[in-house]
C-alpha positions as CSV (number, residue, x, y, z in Angstrom):
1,X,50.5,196.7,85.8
2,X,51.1,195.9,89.2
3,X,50.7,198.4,92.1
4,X,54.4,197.8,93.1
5,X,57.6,197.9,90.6
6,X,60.9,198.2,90.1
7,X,64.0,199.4,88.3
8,X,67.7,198.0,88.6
9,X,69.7,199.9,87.1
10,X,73.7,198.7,87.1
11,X,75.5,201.7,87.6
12,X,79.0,200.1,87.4
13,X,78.3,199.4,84.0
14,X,75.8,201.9,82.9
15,X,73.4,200.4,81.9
16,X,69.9,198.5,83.0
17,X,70.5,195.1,84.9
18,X,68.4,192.3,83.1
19,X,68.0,189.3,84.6
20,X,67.6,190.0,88.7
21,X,64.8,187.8,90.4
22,X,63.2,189.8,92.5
23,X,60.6,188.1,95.2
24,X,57.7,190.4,96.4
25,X,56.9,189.6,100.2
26,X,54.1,191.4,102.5
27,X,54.9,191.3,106.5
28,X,51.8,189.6,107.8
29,X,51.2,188.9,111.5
30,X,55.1,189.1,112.1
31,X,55.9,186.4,108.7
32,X,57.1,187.1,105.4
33,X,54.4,186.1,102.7
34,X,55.2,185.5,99.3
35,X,53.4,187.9,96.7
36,X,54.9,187.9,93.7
37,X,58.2,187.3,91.8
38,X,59.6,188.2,88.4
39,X,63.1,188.8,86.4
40,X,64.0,191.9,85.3
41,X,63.6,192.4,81.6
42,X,66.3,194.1,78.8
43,X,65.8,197.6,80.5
44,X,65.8,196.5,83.8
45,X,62.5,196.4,84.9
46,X,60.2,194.2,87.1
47,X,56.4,194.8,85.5
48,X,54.9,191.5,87.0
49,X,55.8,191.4,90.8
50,X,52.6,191.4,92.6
51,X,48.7,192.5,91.8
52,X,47.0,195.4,90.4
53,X,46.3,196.8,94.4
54,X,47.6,195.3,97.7
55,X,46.4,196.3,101.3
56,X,48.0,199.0,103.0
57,X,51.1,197.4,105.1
58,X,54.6,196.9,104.8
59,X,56.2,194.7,101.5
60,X,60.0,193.9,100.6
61,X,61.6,193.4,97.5
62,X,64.3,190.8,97.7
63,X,66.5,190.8,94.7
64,X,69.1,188.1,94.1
65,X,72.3,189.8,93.5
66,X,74.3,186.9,93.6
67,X,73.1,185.6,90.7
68,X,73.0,188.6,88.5
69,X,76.9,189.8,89.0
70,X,77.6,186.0,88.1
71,X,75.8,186.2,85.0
72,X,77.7,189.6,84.2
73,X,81.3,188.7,85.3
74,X,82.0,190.9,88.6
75,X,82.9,190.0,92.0
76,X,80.1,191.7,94.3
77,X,80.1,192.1,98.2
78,X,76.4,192.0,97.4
79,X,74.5,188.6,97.6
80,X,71.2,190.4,98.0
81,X,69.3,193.1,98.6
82,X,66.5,193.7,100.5
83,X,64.5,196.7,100.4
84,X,61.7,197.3,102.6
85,X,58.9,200.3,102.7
86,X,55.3,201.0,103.7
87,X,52.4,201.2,101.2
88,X,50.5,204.0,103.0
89,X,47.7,204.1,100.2
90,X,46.9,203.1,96.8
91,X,48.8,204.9,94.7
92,X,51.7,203.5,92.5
93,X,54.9,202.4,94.2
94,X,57.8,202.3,91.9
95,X,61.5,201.1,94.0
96,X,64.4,201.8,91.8
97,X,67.4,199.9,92.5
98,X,71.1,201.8,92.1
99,X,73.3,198.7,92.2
100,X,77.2,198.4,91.8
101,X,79.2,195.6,93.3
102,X,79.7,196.9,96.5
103,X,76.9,198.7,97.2
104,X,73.7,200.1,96.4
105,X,70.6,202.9,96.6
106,X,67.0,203.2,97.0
107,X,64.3,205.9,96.7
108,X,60.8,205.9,96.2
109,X,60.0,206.5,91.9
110,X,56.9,207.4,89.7
């Protein structure tokens, strides 16, 4: 399992949100580097974003939004969201994702 993961979880419908891409970036010298990407699976989960460890540093998950409320039928204010957070050490990071159509929440997971 990767170091970093995620969870969207659709909370206008209840339920897990399969089918989001999420891309995995690391801030490097100023640029946004690609890491990993992935889909969210049946329960809404990203296993596969990135490697088992990354450096300490500062990483983003961008997930496309868009494309997900498209698939389900509802008009979102959303195109995407970006979340971005420190990796301090090497512990696990798990970012869930609270999402609706018009807006959304973060916090860091186990």
């Amino acid at each position: 399992m990767s170091q970093l993961t995620t969870h969207v979880l659709d909370t206008a419908l209840g339920k897990a949100a399969a089918g989001v891409p999420v891309v995995l970036s690391a801030l490097v010298a100023g640029t946004w580097e690609l890491v990993g990407s992935d889909v969210t699976d049946d329960d809404g989960r990203a296993r596969s974003l990135g490697p088992s460890s990354v450096a300490v540093g500062t990483y983003r998950f961008a997930f496309d939004t868009a494309s997900y409320f498209a698939a389900t039928g509802q008009a979102s204010f959303l195109p995407e969201v970006v979340v971005v957070f420190d990796v301090v050490d090497d512990s696990h990071y798990h970012v869930p994702v609270l999402l609706s159509p018009f807006g959304y929440t973060t916090y860091r997971g186990t």
